[in-house]
N, C-alpha and C positions, 0 to 999 in steps of 0.2 A: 530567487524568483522561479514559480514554477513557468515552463512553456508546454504545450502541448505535444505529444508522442503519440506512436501507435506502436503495439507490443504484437509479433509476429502478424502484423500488416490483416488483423482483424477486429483487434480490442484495444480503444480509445483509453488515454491515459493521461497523467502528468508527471513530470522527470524536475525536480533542483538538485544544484550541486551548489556546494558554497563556495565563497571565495577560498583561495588558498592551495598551494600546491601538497603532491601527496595522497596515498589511501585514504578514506573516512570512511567512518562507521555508514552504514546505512538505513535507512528506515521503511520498510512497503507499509505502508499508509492505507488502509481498509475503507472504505465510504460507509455509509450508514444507509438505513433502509430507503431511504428519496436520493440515493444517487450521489453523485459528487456534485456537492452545492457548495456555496459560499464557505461554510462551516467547516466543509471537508479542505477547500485550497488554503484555507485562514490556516489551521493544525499545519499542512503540509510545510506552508512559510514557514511558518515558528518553527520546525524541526530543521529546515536551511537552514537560520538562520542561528542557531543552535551549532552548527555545524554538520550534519546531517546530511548526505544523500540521499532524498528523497521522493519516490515514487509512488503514484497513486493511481494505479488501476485501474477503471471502471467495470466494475465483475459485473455489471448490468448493458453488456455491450449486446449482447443478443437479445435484451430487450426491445419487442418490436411495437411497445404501444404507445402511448402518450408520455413523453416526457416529461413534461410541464404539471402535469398530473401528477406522476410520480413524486415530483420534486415537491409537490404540497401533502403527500401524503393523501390524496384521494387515490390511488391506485398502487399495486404491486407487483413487484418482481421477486418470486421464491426462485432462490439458488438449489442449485443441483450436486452434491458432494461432491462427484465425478468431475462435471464440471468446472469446480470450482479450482479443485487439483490440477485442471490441467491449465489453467490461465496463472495460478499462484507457480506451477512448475514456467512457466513462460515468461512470467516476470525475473526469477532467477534469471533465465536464460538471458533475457534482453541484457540485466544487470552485469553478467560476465562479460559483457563487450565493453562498458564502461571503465574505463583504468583506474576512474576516481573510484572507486568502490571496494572495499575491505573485504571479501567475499568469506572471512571468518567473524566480521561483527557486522549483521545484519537482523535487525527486530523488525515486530510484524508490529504493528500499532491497527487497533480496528474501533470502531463508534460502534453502538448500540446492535444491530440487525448481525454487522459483520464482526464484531468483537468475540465471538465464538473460536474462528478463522485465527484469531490475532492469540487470543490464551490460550490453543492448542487444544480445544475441543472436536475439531472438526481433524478426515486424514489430510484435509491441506493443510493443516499447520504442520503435521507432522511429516506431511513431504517436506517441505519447505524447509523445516529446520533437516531434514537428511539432507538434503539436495545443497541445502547453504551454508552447512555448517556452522550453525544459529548459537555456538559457547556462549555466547555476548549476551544474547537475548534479552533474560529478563533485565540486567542491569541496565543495558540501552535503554528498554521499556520505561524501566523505573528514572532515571534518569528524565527520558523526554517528558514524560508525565507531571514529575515534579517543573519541567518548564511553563510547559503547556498551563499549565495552573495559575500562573503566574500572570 
């Protein structure tokens, strides 16, 4: 089950851990361009529930306009690479106070807008995977994906 978080007490997020004692692989969970909707905590479960540690962001927290909009796609929020860096380097961070969390197998999983982010086009992916030591990456990736399908 994901529940609600705040990652360095400015950007809105969501955190699951599975049942079961011990490290697990983890997953940061990317939203799509309307935000984290139904769609984005739907994937999230399924990678819990997979096993997964799973956290989901919200990279549109300094979004200051219509939400509700957003989430139908009549409006937008364009990401900032800088920006983005520094809230993907912040997610790490939250996730090292975690115990449950593998901090050598950690994938980015991303939707549409922010799947750029997630298959290391952007330099937050490529922080992210320095900053977390991402070995795991694409097989996590591959792995959750083939679930997710499912």
């Amino acid at each position: 089950m994901l529940t609600p978080i705040k990652i360095e007490n400015r950007m809105n997020g969501f955190l699951g851990t599975p049942a079961g004692s011990g490290k697990k692989p983890t997953v940061i969970h990317l939203h799509e361009r309307y935000g984290i909707v139904q769609h984005t905590t739907d994937l999230g479960e399924k990678f819990v529930r997979q096993g997964y540690v799973t956290i989901v962001p919200d990279l549109f927290s300094r979004f200051t306009g219509d939400r509700d909009k957003l989430a139908k796609g009549d409006d937008r929020c364009d990401l900032d690479d800088a920006e983005v860096l520094k809230d993907i380097d912040a997610v790490v961070e939250h996730l090292r106070a975690i115990p449950e969390v593998d901090m050598s197998r950690i994938a980015i999983s991303g939707a549409a807008s922010c799947s750029g982010v997630a298959t290391g086009r952007s330099r937050a992916a490529r922080s992210a995977a320095r900053s977390s030591a991402l070995a795991e990456r694409h097989r996590s990736i591959a792995r959750a994906r083939a679930t997710t399908a499912t």
